[in-house]
C-alpha positions in Angstrom: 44.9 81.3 23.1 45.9 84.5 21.5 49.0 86.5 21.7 52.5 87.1 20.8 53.6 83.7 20.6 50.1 81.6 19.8 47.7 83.5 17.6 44.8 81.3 15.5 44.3 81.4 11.5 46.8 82.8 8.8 47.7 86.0 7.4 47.6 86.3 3.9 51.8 86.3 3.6 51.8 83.6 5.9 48.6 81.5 3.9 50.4 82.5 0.2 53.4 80.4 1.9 51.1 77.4 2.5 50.1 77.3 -0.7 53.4 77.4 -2.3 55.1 75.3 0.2 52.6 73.0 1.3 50.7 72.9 -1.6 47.8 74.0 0.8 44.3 75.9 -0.3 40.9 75.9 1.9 39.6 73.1 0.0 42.9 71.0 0.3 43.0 71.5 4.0 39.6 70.7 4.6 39.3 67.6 2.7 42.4 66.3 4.5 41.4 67.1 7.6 38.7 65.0 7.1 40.5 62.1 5.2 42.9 62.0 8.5 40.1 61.8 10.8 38.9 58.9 9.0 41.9 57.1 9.7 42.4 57.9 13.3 40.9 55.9 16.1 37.8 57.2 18.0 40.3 59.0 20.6 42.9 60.6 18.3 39.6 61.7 15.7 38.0 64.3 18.4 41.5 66.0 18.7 40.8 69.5 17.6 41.2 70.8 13.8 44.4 72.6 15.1 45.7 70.0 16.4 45.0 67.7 13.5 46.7 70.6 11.2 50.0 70.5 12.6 50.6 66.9 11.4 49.1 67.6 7.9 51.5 70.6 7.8 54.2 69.0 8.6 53.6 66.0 6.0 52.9 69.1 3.3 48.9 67.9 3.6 50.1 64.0 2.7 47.7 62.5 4.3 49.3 59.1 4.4 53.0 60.6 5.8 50.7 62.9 8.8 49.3 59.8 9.9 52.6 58.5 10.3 53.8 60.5 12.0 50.9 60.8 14.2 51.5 57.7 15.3 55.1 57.7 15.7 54.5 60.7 18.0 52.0 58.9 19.7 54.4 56.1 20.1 56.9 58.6 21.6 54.4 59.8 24.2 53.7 56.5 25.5 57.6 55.4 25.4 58.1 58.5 27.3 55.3 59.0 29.2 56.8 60.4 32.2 58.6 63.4 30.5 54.7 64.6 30.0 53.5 63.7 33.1 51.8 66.5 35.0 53.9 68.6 32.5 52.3 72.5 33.6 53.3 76.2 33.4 54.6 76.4 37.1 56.6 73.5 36.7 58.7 74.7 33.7 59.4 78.6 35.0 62.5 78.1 36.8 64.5 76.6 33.6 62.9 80.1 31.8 63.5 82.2 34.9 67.2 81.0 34.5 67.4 82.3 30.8 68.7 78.7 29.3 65.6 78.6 27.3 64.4 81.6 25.3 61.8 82.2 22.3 62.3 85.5 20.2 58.8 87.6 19.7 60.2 88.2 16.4 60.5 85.6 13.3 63.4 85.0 11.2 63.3 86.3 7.9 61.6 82.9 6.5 58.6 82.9 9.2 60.6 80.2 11.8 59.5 80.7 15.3 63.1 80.8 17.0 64.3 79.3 20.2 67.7 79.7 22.3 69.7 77.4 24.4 71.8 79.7 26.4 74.6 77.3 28.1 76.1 80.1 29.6 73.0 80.8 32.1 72.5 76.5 32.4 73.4 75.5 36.2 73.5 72.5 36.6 73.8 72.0 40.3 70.3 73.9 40.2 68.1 72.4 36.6 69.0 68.6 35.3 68.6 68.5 31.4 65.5 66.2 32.2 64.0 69.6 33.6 65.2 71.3 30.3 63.9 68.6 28.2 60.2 69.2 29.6 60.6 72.7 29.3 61.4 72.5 26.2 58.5 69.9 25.4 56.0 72.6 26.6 57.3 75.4 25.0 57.0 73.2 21.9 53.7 71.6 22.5 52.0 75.3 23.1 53.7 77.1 20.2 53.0 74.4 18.0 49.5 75.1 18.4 50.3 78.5 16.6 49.3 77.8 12.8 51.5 80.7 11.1 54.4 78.2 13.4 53.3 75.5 11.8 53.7 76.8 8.2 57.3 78.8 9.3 58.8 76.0 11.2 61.3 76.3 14.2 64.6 76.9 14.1 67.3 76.7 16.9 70.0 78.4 18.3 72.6 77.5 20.4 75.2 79.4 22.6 78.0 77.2 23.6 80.1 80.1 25.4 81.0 78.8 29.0 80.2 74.5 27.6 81.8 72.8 30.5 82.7 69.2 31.0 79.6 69.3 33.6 77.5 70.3 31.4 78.5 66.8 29.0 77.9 64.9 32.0 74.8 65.5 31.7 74.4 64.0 28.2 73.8 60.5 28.9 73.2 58.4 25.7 69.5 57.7 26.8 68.8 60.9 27.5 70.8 62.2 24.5 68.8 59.6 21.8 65.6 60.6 23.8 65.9 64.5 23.0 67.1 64.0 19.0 64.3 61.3 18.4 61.8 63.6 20.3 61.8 66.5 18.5 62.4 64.7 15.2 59.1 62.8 15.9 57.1 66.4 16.9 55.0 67.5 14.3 56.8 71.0 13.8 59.1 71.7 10.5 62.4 72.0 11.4 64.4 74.7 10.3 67.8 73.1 11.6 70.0 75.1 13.6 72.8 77.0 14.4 75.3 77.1 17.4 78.0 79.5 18.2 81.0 80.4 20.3 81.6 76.2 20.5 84.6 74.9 22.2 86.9 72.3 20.2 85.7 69.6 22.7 82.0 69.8 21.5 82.9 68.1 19.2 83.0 64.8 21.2 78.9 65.8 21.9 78.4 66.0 18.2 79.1 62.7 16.8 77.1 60.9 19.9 74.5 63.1 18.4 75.1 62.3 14.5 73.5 58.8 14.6 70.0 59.9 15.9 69.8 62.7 13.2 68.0 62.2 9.6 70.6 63.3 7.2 67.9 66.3 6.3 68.6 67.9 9.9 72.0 66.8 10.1 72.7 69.3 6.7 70.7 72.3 8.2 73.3 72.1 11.3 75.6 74.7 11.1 78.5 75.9 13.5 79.4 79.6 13.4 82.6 79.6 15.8 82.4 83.2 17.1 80.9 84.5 13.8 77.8 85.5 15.3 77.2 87.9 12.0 76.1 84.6 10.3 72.5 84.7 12.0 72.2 88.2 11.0 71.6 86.7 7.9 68.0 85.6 8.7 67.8 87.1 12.0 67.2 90.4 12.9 69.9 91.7 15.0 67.5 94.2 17.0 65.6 90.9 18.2 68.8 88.9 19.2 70.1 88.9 23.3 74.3 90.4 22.7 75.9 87.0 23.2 74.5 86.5 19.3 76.0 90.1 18.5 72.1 91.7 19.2 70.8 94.6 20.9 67.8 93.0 22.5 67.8 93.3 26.5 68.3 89.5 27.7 65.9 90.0 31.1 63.3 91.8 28.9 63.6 88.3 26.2 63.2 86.4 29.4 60.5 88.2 31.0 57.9 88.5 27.9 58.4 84.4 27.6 57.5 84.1 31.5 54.3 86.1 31.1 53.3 83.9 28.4 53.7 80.7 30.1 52.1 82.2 33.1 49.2 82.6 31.0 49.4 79.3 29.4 45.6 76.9 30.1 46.6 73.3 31.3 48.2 71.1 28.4 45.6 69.1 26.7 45.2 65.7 27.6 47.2 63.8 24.8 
């Protein structure tokens, strides 16, 4: 796959980041690659280099700390299994369609690949947060597939404008502890995040969510009130939809993500 989102290899910025960061050079990736082959069972060893690189990328090439958390994730998947169940393209489109999940063609100033959670376009009379959550495990199973992601990182925004009492509803423990452990156990770097326009009852949300966040993630969580200027910081304002203080047209944002999906092959079988 390559476009916009998902291209192959590194650019020379992106593989001078690598090295510095990951302690990463062609002959440190290969031998690792290898290494972590030789530890994986038959099934998980014929899992493509690109693949296999995300968890070394993650574990800044330890070999020892990607397998573990290859394993933890393959845990997760079979804890979870039906949340990747016949998990395609078509199914996903009408949480995208909706705008409550977005991903910016352009990186933040550090490389992250950045996604939105828009509240304000969430229905939920119309999509459950179970059919957020596998959006949101698609989007992040295909863009982790992008190397130049998987030296950046993520990092996520949230809009809280128009956070309802419905929406909280929603937020069952289970499903609550099954989101935070989720993307804790994906092999992506994680930026952190940072949500904006939050109402003083959010805060009820927040400490459910404190126990099921490493102390790491918990620090790069940051609440900016209505001081969207703070993301200007690392974002660039042309990229960001207005609710974040951008100039970016919103249906255009949501339009360039469809067409990628659209074009999105079948998910791998795990």
């Amino acid at each position: 796959m390559d476009s916009m989102f998902a291209r192959p290899g590194l650019s020379p910025t992106v593989a001078e980041k690598a090295r510095v960061e990951l302690n990463e050079t062609d002959q440190s990736r290969m031998t690792a690659l290898q290494e972590l082959r030789e530890r994986l069972p038959e099934r998980m060893a014929k899992k493509t280099d690109v693949e296999l690189k995300k968890f070394l990328r993650v574990a800044k090439l330890d070999v020892g700390k990607a397998h573990s958390r290859l394993v933890a994730y393959d845990k997760f998947r079979k804890e979870h299994s039906d949340m990747f169940e016949n998990l395609t393209a078509e199914e996903i489109l009408p949480v995208l369609e909706a705008g409550v999940l977005l991903v910016l063609k352009e990186r933040d100033t550090e490389g992250r690949r950045i996604f939105i959670f828009n509240y304000s376009r969430w229905d939920t009379s119309k999509i459950s947060l179970p059919d957020i959550q596998r959006a949101f495990l698609f989007l992040m199973e295909v863009l982790s597939l992008d190397e130049e992601t998987q030296v950046g990182g993520m990092y996520f925004l949230q809009n809280l404008a128009d956070y309802s009492f419905t929406h909280s509803y929603q937020f069952t423990p289970a499903l609550l502890r099954r989101a935070l452990v989720g993307v804790q156990t994906f092999p992506v770097r994680l930026g952190g995040g940072t949500f904006v326009n939050e109402p003083f009852y959010y805060s009820v949300l927040w400490k459910l969510c404190k126990p099921f966040m490493s102390e790491k993630l918990r620090d790069r969580t940051h609440f900016c009130g209505s001081n969207v200027a703070a993301i200007h910081e690392h974002v660039n304002p042309d990229a960001l939809p207005e609710y974040f203080g951008g100039k970016a047209n919103e249906e255009d944002i949501i339009q360039t993500l469809v067409e990628f999906v659209r074009s999105c092959p079948p998910l791998a079988a795990w």
